[in-house]
N, C-alpha and C positions, 0 to 999 in steps of 0.2 A: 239300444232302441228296438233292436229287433229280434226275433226269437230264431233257432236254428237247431233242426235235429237230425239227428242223421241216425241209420241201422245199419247193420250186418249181420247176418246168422243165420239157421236154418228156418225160420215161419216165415211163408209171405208176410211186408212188411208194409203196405200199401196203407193200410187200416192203423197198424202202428204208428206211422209219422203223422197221421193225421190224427187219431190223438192226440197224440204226443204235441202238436199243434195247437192242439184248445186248451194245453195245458200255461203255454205260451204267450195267448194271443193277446194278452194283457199288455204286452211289449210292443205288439203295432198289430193293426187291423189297415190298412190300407189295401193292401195286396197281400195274395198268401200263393206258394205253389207245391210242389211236388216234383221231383225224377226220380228216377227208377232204371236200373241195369237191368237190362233182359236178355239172354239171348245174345251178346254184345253190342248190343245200342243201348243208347239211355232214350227216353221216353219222358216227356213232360206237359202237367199239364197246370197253366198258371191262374188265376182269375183276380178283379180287381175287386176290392172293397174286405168286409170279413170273410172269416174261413167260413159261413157259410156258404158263401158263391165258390168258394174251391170247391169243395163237396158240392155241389151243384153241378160244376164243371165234371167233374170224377164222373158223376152219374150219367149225365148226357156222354159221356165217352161209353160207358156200361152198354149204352142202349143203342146208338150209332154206329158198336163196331168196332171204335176207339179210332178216333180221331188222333189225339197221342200213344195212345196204347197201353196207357198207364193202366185199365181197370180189367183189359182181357188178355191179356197175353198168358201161355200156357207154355212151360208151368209160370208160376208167380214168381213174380220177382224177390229176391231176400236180402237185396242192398238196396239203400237211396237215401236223396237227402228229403228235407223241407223244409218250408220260410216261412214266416210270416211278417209282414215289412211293415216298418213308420217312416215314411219319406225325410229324406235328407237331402240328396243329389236324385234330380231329375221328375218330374212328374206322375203322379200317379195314375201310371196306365199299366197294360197289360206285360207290355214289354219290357217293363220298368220293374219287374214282378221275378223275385228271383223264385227258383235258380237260375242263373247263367253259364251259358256255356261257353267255348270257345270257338274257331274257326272250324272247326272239322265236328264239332258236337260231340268230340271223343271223352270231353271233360266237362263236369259240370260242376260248381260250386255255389254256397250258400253262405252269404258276411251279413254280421252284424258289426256296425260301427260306421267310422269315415276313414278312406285311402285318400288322405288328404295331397299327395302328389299323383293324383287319380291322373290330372290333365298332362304333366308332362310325361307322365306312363304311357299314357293315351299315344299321343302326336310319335314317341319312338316306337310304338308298336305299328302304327299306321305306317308311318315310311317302311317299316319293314313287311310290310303286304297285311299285316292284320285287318280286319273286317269287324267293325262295335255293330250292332243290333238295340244298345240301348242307350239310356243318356246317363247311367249308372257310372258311380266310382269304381262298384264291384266290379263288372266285370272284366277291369284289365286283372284282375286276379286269374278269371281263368284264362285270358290270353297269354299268361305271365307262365302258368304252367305251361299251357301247349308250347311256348318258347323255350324250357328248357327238360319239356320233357324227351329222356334216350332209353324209354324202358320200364325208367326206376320211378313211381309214382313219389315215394319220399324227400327222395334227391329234389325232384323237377318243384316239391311244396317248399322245400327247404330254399332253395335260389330264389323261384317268386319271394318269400319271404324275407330275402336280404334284399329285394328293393323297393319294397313298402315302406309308408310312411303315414302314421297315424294313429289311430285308435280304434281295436278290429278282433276280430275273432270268425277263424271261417274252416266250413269244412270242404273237402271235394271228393271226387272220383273220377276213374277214369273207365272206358270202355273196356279196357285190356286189362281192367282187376277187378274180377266179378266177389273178390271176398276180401277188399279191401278199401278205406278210407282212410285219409289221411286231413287231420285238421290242426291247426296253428293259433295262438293266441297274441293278440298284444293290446294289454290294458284292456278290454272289453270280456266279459265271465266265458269260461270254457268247462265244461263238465265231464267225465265218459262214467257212464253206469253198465257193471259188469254182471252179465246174467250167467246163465249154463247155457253153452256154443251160443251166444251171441251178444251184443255189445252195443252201446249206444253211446253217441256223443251229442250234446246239448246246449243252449245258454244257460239254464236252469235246470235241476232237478226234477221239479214237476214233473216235466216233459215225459222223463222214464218211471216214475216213481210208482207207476201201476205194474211196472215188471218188472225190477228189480229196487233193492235197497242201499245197493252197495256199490259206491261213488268213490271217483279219482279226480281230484281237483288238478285242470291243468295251471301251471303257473306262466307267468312271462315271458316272453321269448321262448316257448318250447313248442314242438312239435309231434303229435302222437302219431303213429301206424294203429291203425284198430282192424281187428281182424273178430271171429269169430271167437278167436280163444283168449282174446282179449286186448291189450295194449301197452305200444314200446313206446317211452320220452325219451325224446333227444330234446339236451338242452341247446341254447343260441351259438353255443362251439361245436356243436353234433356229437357231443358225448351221452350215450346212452345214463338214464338217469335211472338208476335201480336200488334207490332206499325212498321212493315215495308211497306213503302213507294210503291204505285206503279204508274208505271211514263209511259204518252203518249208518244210514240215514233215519233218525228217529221219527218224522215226519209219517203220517198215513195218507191213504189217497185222497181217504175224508175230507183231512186236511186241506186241500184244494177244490173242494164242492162246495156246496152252496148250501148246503147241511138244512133243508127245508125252507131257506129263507126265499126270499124274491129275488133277492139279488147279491151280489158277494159285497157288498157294500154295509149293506146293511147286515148282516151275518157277521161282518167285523168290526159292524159297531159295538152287535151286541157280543164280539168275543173279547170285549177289552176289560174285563175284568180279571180272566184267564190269562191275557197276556199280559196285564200287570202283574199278577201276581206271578207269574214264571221271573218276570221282572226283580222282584225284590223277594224273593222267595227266602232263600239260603243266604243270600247279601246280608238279612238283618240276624246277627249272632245277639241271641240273647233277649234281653231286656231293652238293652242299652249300647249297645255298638254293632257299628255297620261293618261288614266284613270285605274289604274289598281286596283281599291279597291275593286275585290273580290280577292288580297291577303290577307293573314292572315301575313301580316309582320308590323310589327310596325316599326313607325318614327326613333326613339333609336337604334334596332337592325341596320336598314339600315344605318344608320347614324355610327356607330359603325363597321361596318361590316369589317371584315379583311380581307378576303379571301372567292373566290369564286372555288368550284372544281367541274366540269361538268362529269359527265360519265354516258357514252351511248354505243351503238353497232352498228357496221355497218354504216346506212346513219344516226342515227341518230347522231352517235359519226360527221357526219362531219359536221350537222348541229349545232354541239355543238362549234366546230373550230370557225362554223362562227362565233356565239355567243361570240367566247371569245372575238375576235377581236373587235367586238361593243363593248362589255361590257369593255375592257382595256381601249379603245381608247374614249366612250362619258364619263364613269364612273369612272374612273380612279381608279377601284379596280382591284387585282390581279387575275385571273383565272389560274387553274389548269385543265389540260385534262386529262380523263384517261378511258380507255378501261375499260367498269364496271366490265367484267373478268376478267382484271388485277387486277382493285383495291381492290377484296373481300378477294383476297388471299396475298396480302402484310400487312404492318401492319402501315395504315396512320395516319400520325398525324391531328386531326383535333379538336378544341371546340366549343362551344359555340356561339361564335364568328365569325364562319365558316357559310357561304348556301353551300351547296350541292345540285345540281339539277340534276334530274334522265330526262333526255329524253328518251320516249320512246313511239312509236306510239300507239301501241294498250296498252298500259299499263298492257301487260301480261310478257314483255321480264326476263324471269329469273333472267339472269345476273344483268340486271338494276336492278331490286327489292332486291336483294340480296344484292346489292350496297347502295341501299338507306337506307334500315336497318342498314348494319353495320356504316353506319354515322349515323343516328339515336342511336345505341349504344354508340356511340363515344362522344355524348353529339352536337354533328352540328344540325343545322336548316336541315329540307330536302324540297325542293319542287319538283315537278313533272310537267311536258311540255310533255303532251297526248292527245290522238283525242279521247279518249271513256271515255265518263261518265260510273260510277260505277264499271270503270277496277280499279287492285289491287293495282295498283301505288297512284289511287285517296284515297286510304286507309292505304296506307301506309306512304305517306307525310303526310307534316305538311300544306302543301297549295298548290296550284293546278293550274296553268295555261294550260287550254284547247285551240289546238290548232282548233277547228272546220272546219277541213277540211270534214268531212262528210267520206260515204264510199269509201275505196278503195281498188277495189279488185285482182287487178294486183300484183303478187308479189313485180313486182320491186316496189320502191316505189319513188312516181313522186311527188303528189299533196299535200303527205304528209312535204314531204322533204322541199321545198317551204314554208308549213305553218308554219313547224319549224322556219325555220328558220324566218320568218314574226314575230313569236310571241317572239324569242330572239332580233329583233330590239326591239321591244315595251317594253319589260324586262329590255334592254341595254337602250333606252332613259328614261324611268321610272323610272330609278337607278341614272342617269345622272340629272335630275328633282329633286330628292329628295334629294339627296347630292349637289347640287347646283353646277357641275362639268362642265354644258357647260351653253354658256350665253343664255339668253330666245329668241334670236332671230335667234338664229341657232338649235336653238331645235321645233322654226318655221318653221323654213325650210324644217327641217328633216320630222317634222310630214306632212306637206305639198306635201313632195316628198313620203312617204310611201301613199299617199293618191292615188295619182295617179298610184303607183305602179302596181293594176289590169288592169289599162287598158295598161302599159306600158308591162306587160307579155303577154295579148294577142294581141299584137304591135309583140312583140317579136316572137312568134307564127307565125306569119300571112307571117312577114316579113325572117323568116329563114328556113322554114320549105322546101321550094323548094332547095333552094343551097343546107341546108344538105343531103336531097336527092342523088343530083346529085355527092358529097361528098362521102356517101354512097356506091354508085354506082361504083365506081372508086376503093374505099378502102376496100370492103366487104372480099375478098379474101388474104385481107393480114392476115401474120402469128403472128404479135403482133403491139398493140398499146402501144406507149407511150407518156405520159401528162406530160406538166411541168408548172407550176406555183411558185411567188414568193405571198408571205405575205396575202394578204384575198383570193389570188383569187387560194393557194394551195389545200381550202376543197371543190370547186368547180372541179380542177381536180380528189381528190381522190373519189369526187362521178361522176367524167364522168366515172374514169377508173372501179371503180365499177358498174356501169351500164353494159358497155360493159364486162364484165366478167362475172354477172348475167346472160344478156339473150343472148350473141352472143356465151360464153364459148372460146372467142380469145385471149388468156392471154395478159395484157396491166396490166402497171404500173402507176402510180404518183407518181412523186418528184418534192422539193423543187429545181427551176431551178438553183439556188446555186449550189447545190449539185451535178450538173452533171458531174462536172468532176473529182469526187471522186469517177468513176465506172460507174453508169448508160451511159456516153458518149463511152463506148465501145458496145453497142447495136445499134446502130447507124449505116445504111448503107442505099442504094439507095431505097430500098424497107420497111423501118419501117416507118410507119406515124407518125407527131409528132402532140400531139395537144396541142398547146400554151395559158392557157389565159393570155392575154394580155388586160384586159380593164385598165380603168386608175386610176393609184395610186401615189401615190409620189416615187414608186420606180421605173415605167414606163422605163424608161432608162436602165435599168439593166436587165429588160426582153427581154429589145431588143437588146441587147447582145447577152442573152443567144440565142435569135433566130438565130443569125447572125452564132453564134458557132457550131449551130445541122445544120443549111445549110450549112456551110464550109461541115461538112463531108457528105453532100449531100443526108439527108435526107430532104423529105417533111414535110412542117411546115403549117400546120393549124391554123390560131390564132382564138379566139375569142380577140376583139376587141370595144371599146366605137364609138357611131356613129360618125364620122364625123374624127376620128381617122388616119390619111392617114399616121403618120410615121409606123406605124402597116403595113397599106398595103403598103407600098414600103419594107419591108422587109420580110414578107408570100408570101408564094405562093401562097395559100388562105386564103380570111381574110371573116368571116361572123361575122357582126356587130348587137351590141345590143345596146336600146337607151339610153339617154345618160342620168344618174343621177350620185348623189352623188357616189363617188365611193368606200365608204361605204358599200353602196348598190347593188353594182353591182353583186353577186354574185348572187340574187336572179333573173336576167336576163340571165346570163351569163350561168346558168347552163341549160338551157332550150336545146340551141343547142346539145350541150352532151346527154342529154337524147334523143334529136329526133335522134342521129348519133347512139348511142346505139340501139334505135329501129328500124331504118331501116336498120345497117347493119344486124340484127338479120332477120328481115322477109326476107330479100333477100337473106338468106341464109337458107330460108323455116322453121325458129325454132317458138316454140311456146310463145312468150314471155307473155304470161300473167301464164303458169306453167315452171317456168326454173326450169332443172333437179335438183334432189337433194333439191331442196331451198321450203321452207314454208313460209308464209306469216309473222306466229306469232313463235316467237321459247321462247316456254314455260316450256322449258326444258334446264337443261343445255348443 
């Protein structure tokens, strides 16, 4: 939920973590702060709301003298942490604003996550004279060090950390080690990027990615020392770990900008043709078959395979829909959906015999992971469909399909959502290949038609982006949206109506057009917009029904629509068209338009959509 970076080394680093900050602040804008080793004090200075107002705060320290000390002190400082916060425990105030320190201010630390036994931590630290300053989980962290620090900053991270309970990842310092940090991980992403003489630790790579390229994935339960000249893992028995992997970071800084657009949102809407196609690039061998042999699935299991049960959250639960749909329909095995929230707390049947795939973009989602374990308990296969090498998902499956969409730092999620759903065709024809379930000349097809599919979304792009607009325009001011879709092309509306909910906050629903007149058709009047997909399927006829049925009572009908499609436009009243494939397929065209109506009725009504309120990018919490 929240962002966390930390330096060491020889350059003042003041400038550096704040950066390194806005690389971040996609992960929470609520509160952000800054400490700083100087001199042997630490010096901090916190503010509430975005990292604007830190750098605000920074400046009026510049100019007053330094109020915390953070911006004049001489020489500069070249250790420190900073935060950037998405509230969990405690209000969003100032005090509430890490980092936190401990009783004596000798230590200071930075967490992302929840110390879910924060309270009984709490109450034994208070009988033993300890002093809280916030209403934070974090900070028995650093009371938890000043408790067992005798010296040794490691040791004293290592004890705090055998009495945590949670989901967390955090860094500290102390007074007494001017070229040292010491950070811990559990379940929540930990990074260290290694420069010449100095070092950085992170949630995310961004953060250092403008000064260095070259990254050490912390894993679970381990502990790093970082110093200038680099970084020692002790694993959860305190044995030094010395065969871990460090990996060049392909990524550019570009890659995290805004690359001339307005906003990072829409810069990844329009990067989804790019990241489709990184998507299914090399995957498609040939003509006519899909390559997916860096699974770890075998001939036998696939061939055997009984049942398939997908659970995800949010977009990515609707890229899981799509997925079922390919996979019923080339593969002709069974799928199950389930909200991974739901699933951890019921009590599923599953064996051996069973995949369970965990979608989940950044491969830090609680829920997901929590899900993929209890199948993993359960004796099921589990695999994982993520964008981030070395996230906990990739450690927690049994085999891994990455959807390489690259960074994205919009909340809502656009380019990711696409990849997903790209990388469940490739999984669904793969399946289909292997069990020998569709014949080899339609599975030419298909791979043929996925081929073309990047340039068919920036077609899509190019060619709808002005109507939705004006669409937009028209519609921005109304008081709720409603979407209706039947059979593939229902997880297409329930991520338009999710978009619009993320970043415009207009309440709008999705249902199965079925369903409408078991209730949903009493919302229904002159002034609701409706948005239809309607591309083509073999139930085509049925949707244009339902449309016929939301115009009787005189609401506006928006269809999404197959090009060239005219029974569509003779019964919308607008129809914006997407081109024309398998219809299969369609969904990964189809939801383009949604997302641009989402984002422009959003800017037109002045909101921020790459921070919509409340919402974080990665939610690594439950």
């Amino acid at each position: 939920m929240c962002g966390i970076v930390g330096y060491v080394g020889k350059r003042p680093c003041r400038d550096l973590l704040i950066a390194g900050l806005e690389k971040l602040e996609y992960r929470g804008y609520d509160s952000a702060g800054i400490s700083l080793l100087q001199d042997g004090r630490i010096e901090s200075v916190r503010a509430v709301g975005n990292l604007a107002n830190l750098r605000e705060a920074v400046s009026r320290d510049d100019r007053v003298g330094g109020g915390g000390g953070v911006a004049v002190a001489a020489p500069p400082a070249t250790i420190g942490l900073a935060h950037t916060r998405w509230a969990t425990h405690g209000r969003v105030t100032e005090e509430n604003a890490h980092p936190h320190g401990d009783c004596t201010d000798e230590v200071h630390i930075v967490l992302n996550g929840i110390v879910e036994n924060h309270n009984e931590l709490r109450e034994q630290l208070r009988a033993e004279g300890h002093t809280f300053t916030s209403e934070t989980d974090a900070e028995t962290v650093a009371h938890l060090i000043e408790k067992h620090y005798d010296g040794d900053l490691t040791r004293a991270v290592q004890k705090a950390f055998a009495d945590l309970r949670g989901h967390y990842a955090f860094a500290a310092m102390h007074a007494d080690h001017p070229d040292t940090l010491v950070a811990a991980r559990q379940e929540c992403p930990l990074i260290v990027g290694l420069g010449e003489e100095e070092t950085f630790v992170a949630s995310a790579i961004p953060a250092f990615l403008a000064e260095t390229r070259t990254a050490l994935v912390i894993e679970n339960g381990e502990i790093v020392t970082i110093t200038p000249d680099g970084a020692t893992i002790i694993d959860p028995d305190g044995n030094e770990v010395t065969d871990r992997e460090v990996d060049e970071v392909m990524w550019t800084e570009e890659d995290a900008e805004k690359g001339g657009f307005p906003t990072f949102m829409l810069k990844e809407i329009h990067e989804q043709p790019d990241a489709v196609a990184e998507t299914i690039a090399d995957r498609l061998a040939g003509e006519d078959r899909v390559d997916l042999s860096e699974l770890d699935l075998s001939e036998d299991f696939i061939v055997g395979l009984r049942r398939i049960v997908i659970v995800a959250c949010g977009t990515s639960y609707h890229a899981g829909l799509v997925g079922r749909y390919a996979i019923e329909r080339w593969a002709r095995i069974p799928v199950d959906m389930d909200i991974a929230s739901e699933f951890r707390y019921r009590e599923p049947v599953l064996d051996r015999n069973d995949l369970v795939i965990g979608i989940t973009q950044s491969g830090e989602t609680a829920d997901t992971l929590a899900a993929m374990r209890l199948a993993r308990e359960r004796g099921a296969r589990v695999m994982a469909v993520t964008n981030v090498m070395g996230s906990q998902a990739t450690r927690d499956a049994d085999t891994v399909l990455f959807t390489r969409a690259g960074i994205e730092i919009g909340v809502a999620a656009t380019k990711t959502f696409t990849s997903q759903v790209a990388a469940m065709y490739l999984f669904a024809l793969w399946l289909a290949q292997q069990r020998g379930t569709l014949p080899a000349d339609e599975i030419a097809e298909l791979i043929r038609q996925l081929k073309t599919m990047p340039g068919r979304i920036k077609e899509t792009i190019a060619s709808t982006d002005g109507r939705v607009q004006a669409i937009a325009r028209a519609e921005h001011k109304g008081r709720f949206f409603l979407y209706l879709g039947r059979n593939i092309g229902l997880p297409v509306c329930l991520e338009g109506a999710l978009k619009m909910k993320e970043i415009s906050y207009i309440p709008s629903d999705a249902y199965a057009a079925g369903e409408m007149k078991h209730g949903p058709i009493a919302l229904l009047d002159e002034e609701t917009p409706v948005v239809c997909v309607a591309t083509d399927s073999p139930i085509l006829d049925k949707v244009l029904s339902n449309i016929e049925e939301v115009r009787a009572r005189g609401a506006d009908v928006v269809a999404i629509a197959t090009e060239g499609s005219q029974r569509v436009a003779d019964v919308a009243d607008l129809t914006i068209f997407v081109p024309r494939t398998d219809w299969v397929l369609q969904p990964i065209l189809a939801v383009i338009p949604l997302q641009l109506l989402a984002y422009y009725v959003a800017r037109m009504l002045g909101l921020n959509v790459d921070q919509p309120r409340n919402l974080a990018k990665t939610v690594t919490v439950e």
